[in-house]
C-alpha positions in Angstrom: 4.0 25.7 21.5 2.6 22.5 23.5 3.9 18.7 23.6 1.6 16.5 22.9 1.8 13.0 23.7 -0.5 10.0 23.3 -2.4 8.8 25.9 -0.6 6.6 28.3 -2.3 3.8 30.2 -1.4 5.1 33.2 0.5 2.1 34.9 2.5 2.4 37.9 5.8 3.6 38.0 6.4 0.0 40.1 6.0 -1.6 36.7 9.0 0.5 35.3 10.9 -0.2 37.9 10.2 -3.5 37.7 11.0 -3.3 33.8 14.0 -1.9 33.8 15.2 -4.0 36.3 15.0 -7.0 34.5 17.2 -5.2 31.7 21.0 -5.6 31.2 22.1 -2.1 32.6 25.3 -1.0 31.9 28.2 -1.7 34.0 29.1 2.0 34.3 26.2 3.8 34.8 27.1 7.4 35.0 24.9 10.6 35.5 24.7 11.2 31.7 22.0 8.4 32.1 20.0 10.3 34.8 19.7 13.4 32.9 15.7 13.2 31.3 16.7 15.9 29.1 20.0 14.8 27.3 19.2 14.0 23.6 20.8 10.4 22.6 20.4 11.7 18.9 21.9 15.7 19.3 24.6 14.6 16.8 22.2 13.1 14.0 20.6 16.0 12.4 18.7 15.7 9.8 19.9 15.9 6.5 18.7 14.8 3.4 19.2 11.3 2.6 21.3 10.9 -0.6 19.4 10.4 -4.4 19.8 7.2 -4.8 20.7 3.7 -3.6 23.4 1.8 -6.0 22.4 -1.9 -6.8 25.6 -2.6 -7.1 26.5 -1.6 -3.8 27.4 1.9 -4.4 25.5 3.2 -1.6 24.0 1.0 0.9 19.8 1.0 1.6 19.9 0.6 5.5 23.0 2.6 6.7 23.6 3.3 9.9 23.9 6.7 12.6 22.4 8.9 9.1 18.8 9.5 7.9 17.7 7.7 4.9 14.0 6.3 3.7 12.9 3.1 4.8 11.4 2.0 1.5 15.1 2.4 -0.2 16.3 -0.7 -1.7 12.2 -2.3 -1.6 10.4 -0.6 -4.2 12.3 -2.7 -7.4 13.6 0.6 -8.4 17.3 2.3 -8.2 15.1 4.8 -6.4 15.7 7.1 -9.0 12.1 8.5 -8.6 11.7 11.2 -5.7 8.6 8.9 -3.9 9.9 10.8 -1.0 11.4 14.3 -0.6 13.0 15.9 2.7 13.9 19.6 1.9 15.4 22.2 3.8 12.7 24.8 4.6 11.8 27.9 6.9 13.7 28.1 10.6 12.2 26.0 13.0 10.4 26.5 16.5 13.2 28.1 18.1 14.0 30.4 14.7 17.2 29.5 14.6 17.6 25.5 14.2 16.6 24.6 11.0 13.4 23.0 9.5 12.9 20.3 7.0 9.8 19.6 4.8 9.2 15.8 4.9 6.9 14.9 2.2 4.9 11.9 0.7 4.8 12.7 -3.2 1.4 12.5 -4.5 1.6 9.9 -7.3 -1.3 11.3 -9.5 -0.1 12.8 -12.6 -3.5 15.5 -12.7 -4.8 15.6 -9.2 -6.0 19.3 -9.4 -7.7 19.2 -13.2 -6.2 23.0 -13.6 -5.7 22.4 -16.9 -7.3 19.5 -18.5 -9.1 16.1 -17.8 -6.4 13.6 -19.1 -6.4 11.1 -18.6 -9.8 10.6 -17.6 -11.8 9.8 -21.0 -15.8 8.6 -21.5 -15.4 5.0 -22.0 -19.0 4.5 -22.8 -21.9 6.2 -25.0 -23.9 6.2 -22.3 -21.5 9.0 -20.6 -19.8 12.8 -20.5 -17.2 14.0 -18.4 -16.6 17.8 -18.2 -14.2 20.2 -16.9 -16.4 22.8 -14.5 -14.9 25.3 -12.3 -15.7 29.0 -11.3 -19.2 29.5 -9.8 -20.5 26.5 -10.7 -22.2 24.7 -8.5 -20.5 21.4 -9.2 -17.3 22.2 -8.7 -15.5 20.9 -5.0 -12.1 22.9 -5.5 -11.7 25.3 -8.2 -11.7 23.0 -11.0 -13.0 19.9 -11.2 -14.3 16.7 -13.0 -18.0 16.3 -13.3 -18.9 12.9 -14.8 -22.7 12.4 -16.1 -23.8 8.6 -16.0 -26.5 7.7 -18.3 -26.7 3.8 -17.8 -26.0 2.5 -14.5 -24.7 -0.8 -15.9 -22.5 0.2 -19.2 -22.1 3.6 -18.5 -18.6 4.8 -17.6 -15.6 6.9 -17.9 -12.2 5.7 -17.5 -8.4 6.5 -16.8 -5.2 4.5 -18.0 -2.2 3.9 -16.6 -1.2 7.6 -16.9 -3.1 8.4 -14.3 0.1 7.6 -12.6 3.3 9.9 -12.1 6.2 7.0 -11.8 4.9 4.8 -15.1 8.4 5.7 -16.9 10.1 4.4 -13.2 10.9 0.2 -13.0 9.2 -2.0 -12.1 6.7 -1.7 -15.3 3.9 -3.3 -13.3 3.0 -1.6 -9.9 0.3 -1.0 -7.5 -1.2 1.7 -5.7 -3.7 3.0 -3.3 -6.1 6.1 -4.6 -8.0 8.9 -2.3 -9.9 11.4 -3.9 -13.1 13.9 -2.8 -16.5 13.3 -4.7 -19.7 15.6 -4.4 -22.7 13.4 -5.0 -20.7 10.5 -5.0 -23.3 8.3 -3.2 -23.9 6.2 -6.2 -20.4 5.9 -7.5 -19.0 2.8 -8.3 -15.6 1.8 -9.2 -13.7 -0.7 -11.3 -10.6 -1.9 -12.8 -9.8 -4.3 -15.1 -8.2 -5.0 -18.8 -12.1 -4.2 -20.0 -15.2 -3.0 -18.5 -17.4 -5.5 -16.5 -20.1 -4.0 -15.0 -20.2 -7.1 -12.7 -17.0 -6.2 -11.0 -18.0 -2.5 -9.8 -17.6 -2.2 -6.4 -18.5 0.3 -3.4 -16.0 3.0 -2.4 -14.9 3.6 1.4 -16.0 6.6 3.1 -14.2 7.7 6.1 -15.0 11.3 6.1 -17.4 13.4 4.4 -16.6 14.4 1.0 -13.2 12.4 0.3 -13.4 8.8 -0.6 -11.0 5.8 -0.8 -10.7 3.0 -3.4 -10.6 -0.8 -2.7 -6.7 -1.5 -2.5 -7.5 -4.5 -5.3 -8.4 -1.9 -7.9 -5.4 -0.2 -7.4 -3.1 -3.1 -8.6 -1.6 -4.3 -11.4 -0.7 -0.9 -13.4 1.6 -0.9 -16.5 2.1 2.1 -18.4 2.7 0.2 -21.7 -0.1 -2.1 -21.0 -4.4 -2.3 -21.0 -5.8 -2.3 -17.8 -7.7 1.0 -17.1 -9.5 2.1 -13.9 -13.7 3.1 -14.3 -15.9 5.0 -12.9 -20.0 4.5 -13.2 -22.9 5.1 -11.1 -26.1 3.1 -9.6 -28.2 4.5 -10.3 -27.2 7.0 -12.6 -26.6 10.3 -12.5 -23.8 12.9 -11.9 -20.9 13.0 -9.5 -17.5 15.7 -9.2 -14.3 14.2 -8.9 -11.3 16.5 -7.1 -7.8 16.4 -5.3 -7.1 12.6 -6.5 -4.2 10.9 -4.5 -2.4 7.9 -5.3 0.8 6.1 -3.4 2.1 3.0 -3.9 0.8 0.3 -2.0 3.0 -2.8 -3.1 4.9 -2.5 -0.1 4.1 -1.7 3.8 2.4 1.8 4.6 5.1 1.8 7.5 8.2 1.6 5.1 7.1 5.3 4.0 9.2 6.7 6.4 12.2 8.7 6.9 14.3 6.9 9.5 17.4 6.4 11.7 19.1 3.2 12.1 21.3 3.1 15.1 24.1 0.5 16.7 25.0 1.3 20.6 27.9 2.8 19.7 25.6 5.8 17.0 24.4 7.3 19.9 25.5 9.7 22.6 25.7 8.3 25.7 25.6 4.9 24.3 22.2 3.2 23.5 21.3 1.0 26.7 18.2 -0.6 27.4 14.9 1.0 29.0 12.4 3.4 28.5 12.8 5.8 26.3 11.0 9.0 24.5 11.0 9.8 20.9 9.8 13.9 19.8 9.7 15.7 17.2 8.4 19.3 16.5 5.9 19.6 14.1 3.9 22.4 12.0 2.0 22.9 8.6 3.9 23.8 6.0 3.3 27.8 4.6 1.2 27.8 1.4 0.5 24.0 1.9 -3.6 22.9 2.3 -5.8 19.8 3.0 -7.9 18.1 0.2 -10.7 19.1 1.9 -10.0 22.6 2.5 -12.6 24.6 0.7 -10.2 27.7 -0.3 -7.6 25.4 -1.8 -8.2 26.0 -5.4 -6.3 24.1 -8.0 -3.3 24.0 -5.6 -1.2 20.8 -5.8 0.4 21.3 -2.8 -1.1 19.5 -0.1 -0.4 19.4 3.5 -0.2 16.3 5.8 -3.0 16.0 8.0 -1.0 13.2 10.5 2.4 12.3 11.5 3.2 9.0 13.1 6.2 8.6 15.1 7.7 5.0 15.7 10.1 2.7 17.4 11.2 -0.6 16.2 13.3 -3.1 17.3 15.5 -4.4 14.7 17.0 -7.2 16.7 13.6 -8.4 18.0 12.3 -7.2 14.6 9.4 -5.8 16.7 7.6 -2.8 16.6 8.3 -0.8 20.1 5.8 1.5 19.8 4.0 3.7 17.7 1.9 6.9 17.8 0.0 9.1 14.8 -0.8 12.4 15.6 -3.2 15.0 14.2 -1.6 17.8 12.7 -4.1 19.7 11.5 -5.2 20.1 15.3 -1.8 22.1 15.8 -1.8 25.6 14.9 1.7 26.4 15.8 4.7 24.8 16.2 4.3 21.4 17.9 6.0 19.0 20.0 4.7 15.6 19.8 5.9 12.7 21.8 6.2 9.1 21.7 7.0 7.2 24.4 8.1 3.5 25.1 5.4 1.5 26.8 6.2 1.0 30.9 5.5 -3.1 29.8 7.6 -3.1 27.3 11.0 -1.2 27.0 13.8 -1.3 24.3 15.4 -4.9 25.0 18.6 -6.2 23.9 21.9 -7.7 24.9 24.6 -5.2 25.5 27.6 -5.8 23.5 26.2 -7.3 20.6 27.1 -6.0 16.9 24.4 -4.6 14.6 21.5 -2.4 14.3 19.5 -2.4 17.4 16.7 0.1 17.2 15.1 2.1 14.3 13.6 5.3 14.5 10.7 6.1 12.0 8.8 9.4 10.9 6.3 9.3 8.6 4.2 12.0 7.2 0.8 9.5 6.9 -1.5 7.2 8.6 -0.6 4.1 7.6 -4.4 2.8 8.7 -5.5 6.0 6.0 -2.8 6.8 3.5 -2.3 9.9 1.7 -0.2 12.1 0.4 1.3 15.1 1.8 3.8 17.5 3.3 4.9 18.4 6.7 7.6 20.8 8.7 9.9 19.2 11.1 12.5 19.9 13.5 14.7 18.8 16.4 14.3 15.1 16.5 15.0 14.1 19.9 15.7 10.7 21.6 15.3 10.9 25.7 16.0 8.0 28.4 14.0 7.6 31.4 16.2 5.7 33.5 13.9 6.3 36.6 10.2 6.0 34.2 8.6 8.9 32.8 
């Protein structure tokens, strides 16, 4: 089991000095503060935030000292829909405290095609789409679609708004971001729109090899009771295999999908002061849990998290302290991984003032590449460095 950490950019230890010395310190300053080891947070374990959050006050969306998700109270929903789960699984790295599975749902109602192609449909004489799985060839994952273009301008297939998971949820009319892999997919094209216009297709982004994500326009504007439909075509023609779609929602901000902890001064232990501080986590794959793109996966629907970002914000400043995303597919094994405040920039505030001062944020994505996905936690720990790190 190793700590990871991002990299640093390896600025004096003067320059923390010199940081925290322009902060407000406390006026007794005891040895509690000194000790690089004590966790602020040891009394805020993790638990699993309650179901739901009350619009009429019942249960407030940004509480304080408990963990609860960051998009509660912003998705124009009673958050009735589990876009989020955190779930009590295996012990964690010690094999005693325990471990919590922090997942992302994956909003696509058939990612896997085990069973059948809906919603996908041929929208266009000029096109097929088939189930093929097995030894075939053209599969990716166990099953998968395999769409056959015939006219690079009209051809097409197409899905509706039951493509999506949450359509029954409020608001009717939502937006989301789609992932998916695609063998020949060179010459695929994508659209969206009331009707087909051939004129609107538009290229698809591909970070890695094999897995493919759709322009965030095409993703918006979804309705279950209404007409808009995303396509599919090709230029030129030809065939292409569609697997492991992903879709999240994307009409608010990537960081917002987060599980976090709000805290006053008073919510942590010994009090929150400014400075430096560290934020950890441990970190594995969950058992039974894959990537898209790993090749045994099958028609699994449970997919794994390949990052984890850790972050630090500053609710009075309304700032960002610092963030780090980590790769967790490079971890084979229980992992610590670190993120600490920047030596230029610590946690500033005025002592004694009333509120919310600093927000802690997990998230089981990378908000610059967002998927779904599912990942083991434990021991969340929040260090101060009263001297620097």
């Amino acid at each position: 089991m190793k700590l990871r950490r991002p990299p640093l950019r390896g600025l004096a230890a003067l320059c923390a000095a010199a940081a925290l010395a322009s902060c407000n310190m406390p006026p007794t300053f005891g040895p509690e503060y000194y000790d690089a080891g004590r966790n602020f947070i040891a009394a805020r374990s993790l638990a699993a935030p309650t179901p739901t959050a009350d619009s009429a006050g019942g249960t407030d969306p940004d509480p304080s000292a408990v963990w609860d998700w960051s998009w509660r109270g912003q998705t124009g929903t009673l958050n009735e829909h589990p876009y989020m789960v955190l779930a009590a699984a295996d012990p964690g790295p010690d094999g005693a405290e325990p471990a919590w599975r922090l997942e992302l749902a994956n909003l696509a109602a058939n990612p896997s095609f085990a069973l059948n192609l809906a919603p996908w449909v041929v929208s266009a004489t000029e096109s097929s789409v088939a189930s093929v799985g097995g030894a075939d060839p053209a599969a990716i994952h166990g099953n998968s679609m395999r769409i056959t273009i015939g006219d690079s301008r009209f051809g097409q297939v197409s899905a509706d708004a039951n493509l999506f998971a949450d359509g029954a949820w409020a608001p009717a009319t939502k937006n989301y971001l789609l992932a998916f892999n695609v063998s020949e997919g060179g010459a695929l094209r994508a659209a969206s729109g009331d009707s087909y216009a051939p004129e609107s297709l538009q290229n698809l982004a591909w970070p890695s090899a094999g897995r493919v994500y759709v322009p965030a326009d095409l993703g918006i504007g979804y309705d279950s009771a209404g007409s808009r439909r995303f396509y599919l075509s090709r230029q030129p023609a030809g065939d292409s295999s569609i697997d492991d779609i992903h879709a999240i929602r994307s009409d608010l901000d990537a960081s917002l999908w987060s599980l976090s902890l709000r805290l006053r001064q008073e919510d942590t232990t010994p009090r929150l002061v400014p400075g430096l501080y560290a934020f950890s986590v441990w970190v594995k794959r969950p058992v039974g849990y894959s990537y898209p793109d790993d090749p045994t996966r099958g028609d699994s629907t449970l997919y794994a998290a390949k990052y984890l970002t850790l972050r630090l914000v500053n609710l009075v400043r309304n700032t960002t302290v610092a963030e780090a995303i980590f790769d967790v597919s490079a971890y084979a094994d229980w992992t610590r991984v670190a993120l600490f405040v920047p030596f230029t920039s610590p946690l500033d505030f005025t002592e004694g003032a009333d509120g919310q001062i600093l927000r802690l944020d997990i998230s089981p994505m990378n908000r610059l590449r967002p998927e779904a996905g599912a990942v083991l936690i434990s021991r969340p720990e929040l260090r101060y460095y009263v001297d620097g790190f």
